[in-house]
C-alpha positions as CSV (number, residue, x, y, z in Angstrom):
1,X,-32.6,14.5,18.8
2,X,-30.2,15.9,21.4
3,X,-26.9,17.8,19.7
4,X,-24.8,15.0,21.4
5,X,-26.5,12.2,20.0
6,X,-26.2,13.1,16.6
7,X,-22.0,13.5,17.1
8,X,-22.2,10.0,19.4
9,X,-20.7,6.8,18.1
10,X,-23.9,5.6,16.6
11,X,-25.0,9.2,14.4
12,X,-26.6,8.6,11.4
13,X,-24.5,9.1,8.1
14,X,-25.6,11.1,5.1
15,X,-26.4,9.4,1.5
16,X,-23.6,10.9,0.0
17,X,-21.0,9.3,2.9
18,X,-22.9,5.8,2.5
19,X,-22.3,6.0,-1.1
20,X,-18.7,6.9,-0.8
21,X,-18.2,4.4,2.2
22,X,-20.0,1.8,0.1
23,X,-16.8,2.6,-3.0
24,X,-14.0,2.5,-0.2
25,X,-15.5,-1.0,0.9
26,X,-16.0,-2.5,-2.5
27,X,-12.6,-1.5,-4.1
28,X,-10.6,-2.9,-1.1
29,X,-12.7,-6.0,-1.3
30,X,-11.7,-6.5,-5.2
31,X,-8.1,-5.4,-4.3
32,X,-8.1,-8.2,-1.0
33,X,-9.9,-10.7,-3.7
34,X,-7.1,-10.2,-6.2
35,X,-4.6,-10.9,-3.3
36,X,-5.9,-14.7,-3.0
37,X,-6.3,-15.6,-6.5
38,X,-4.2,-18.3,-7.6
39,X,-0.7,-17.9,-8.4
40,X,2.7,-19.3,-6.9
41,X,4.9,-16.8,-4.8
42,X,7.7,-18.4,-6.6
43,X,6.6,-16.5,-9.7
44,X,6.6,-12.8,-8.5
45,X,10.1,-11.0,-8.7
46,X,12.1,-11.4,-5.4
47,X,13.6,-8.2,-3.5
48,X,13.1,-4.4,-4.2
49,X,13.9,-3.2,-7.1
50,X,16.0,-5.9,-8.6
51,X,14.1,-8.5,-11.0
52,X,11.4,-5.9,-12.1
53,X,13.5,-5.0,-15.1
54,X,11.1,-3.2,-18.2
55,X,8.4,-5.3,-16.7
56,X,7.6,-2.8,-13.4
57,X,4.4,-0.5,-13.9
58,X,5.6,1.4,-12.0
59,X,6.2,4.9,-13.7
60,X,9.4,5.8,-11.1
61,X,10.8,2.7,-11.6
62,X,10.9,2.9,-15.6
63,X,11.6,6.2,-16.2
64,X,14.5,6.6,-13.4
65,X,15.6,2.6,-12.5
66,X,14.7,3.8,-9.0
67,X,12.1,1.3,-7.1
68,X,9.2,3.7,-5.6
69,X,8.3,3.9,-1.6
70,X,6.0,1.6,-2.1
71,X,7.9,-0.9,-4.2
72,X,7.0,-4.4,-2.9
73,X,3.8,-3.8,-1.2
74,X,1.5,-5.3,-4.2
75,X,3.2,-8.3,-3.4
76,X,3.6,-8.0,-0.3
77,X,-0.2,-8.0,0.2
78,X,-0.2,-11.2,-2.6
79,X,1.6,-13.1,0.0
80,X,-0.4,-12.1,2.9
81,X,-3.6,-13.4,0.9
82,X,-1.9,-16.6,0.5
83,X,-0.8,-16.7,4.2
84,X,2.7,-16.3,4.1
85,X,3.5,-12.8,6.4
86,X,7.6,-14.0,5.9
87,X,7.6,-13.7,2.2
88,X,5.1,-10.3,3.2
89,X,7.5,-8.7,5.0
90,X,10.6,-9.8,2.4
91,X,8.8,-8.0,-0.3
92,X,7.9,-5.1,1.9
93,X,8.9,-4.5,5.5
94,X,5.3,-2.6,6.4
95,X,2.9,-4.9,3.8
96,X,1.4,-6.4,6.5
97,X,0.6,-3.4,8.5
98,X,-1.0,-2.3,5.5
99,X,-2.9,-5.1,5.0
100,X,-4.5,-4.9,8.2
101,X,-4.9,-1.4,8.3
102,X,-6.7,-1.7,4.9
103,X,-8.5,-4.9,6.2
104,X,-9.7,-2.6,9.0
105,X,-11.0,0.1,6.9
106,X,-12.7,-2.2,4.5
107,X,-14.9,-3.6,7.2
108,X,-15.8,0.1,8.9
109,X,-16.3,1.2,5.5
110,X,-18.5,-1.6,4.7
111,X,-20.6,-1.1,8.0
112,X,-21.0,2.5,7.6
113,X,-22.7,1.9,3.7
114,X,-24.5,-0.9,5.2
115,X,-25.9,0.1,8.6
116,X,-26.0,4.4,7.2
117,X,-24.6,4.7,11.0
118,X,-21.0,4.9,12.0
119,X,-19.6,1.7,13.5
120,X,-16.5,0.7,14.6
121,X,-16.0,4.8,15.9
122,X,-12.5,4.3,17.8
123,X,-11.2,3.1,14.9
124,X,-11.8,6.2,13.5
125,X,-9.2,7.8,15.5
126,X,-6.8,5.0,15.1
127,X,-6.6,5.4,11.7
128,X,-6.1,8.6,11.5
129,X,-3.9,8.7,14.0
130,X,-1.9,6.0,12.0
131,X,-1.2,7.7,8.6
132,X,1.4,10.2,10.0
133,X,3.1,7.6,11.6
134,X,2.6,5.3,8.9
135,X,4.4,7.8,6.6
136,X,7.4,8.3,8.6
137,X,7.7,5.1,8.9
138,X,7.6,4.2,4.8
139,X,10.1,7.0,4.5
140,X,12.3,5.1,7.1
141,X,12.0,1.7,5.2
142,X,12.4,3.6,2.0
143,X,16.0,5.6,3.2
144,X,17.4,2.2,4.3
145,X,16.3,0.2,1.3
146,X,17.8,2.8,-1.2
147,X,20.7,2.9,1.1
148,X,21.1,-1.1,0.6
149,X,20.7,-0.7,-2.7
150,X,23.2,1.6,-3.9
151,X,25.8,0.3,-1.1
152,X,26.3,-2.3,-4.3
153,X,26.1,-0.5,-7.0
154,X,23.1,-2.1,-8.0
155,X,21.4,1.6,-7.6
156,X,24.3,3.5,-10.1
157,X,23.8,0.8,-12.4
158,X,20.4,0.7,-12.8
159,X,20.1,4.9,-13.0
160,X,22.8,4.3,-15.9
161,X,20.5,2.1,-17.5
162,X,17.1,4.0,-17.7
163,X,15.6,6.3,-19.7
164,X,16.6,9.4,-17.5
165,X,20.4,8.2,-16.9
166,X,20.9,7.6,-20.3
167,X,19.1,11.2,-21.5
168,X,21.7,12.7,-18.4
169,X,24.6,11.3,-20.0
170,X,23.7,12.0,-23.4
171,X,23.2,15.7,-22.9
172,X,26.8,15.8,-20.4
């Protein structure tokens, strides 16, 4: 085989990559399932940050009261399995570019472990191309949310409240 066929949009992928491709494809296909199953969007909690009280998973949020980067996006990619992109982008401004983004690797990924050749091969380069930007832009959303949230005093409050406010004031 000529050198430049083997790096060509169509090379042939190891075992190993298949295997790993075939993991990628399979966890965001359980993770896209669990964003159609049956619940009503009235039921999650409504805006970042506020309504997740002690029930958050998130480890930032209960140790510190301060909703994470990524606060929102879990349901944010519930509401885009249940076709609502308005109540996507209320929970989190980017959930729906990460949806598709993830949509989009899902399927590569799944082609890849299927076929043992690369498909989709400008994608590649897309996505790559897209986490930088991706990232600036979560840190963007993120500066302006926080911002919003302690214009209130919703932020101070809920710092007060947590674990790490109250261990702050006990040892001032």
């Amino acid at each position: 085989m000529d050198p430049s066929e083997a790096a060509g949009p169509n090379r042939t992928v190891r075992r190993s990559d298949r295997v790993f491709h075939g993991i990628v494809a399979a966890g965001l296909a359980v993770m896209f399932a669990a964003s159609v199953r049956p619940m009503d969007l009235a039921d999650l909690p409504p805006t970042f940050g506020a309504g997740n009280g002690g029930d958050s998973i998130c480890l930032l949020w209960r140790t510190t009261g301060m909703p994470c980067p990524t606060c929102g996006v879990t349901r944010s990619f519930y509401a885009m399995g249940h076709g609502a992109p308005g109540a996507a982008v209320a929970f989190h401004p980017l959930g729906p570019v990460l949806y598709a983004v993830f949509a989009i690797v899902m399927v590569r990924s799944a082609g890849i472990a299927l076929l043992g050749r690369t498909w989709l091969e400008r994608t590649a380069r897309v996505l790559v191309w897209s986490i930088p930007a991706l990232a600036v832009a979560m840190l963007v959303t993120y500066a302006v949310r926080m911002t919003l949230f302690f214009s209130d005093g919703t932020g101070a409050q809920a710092f007060r409240a947590s674990p790490l406010g109250r261990l702050i004031s006990l040892l001032s």
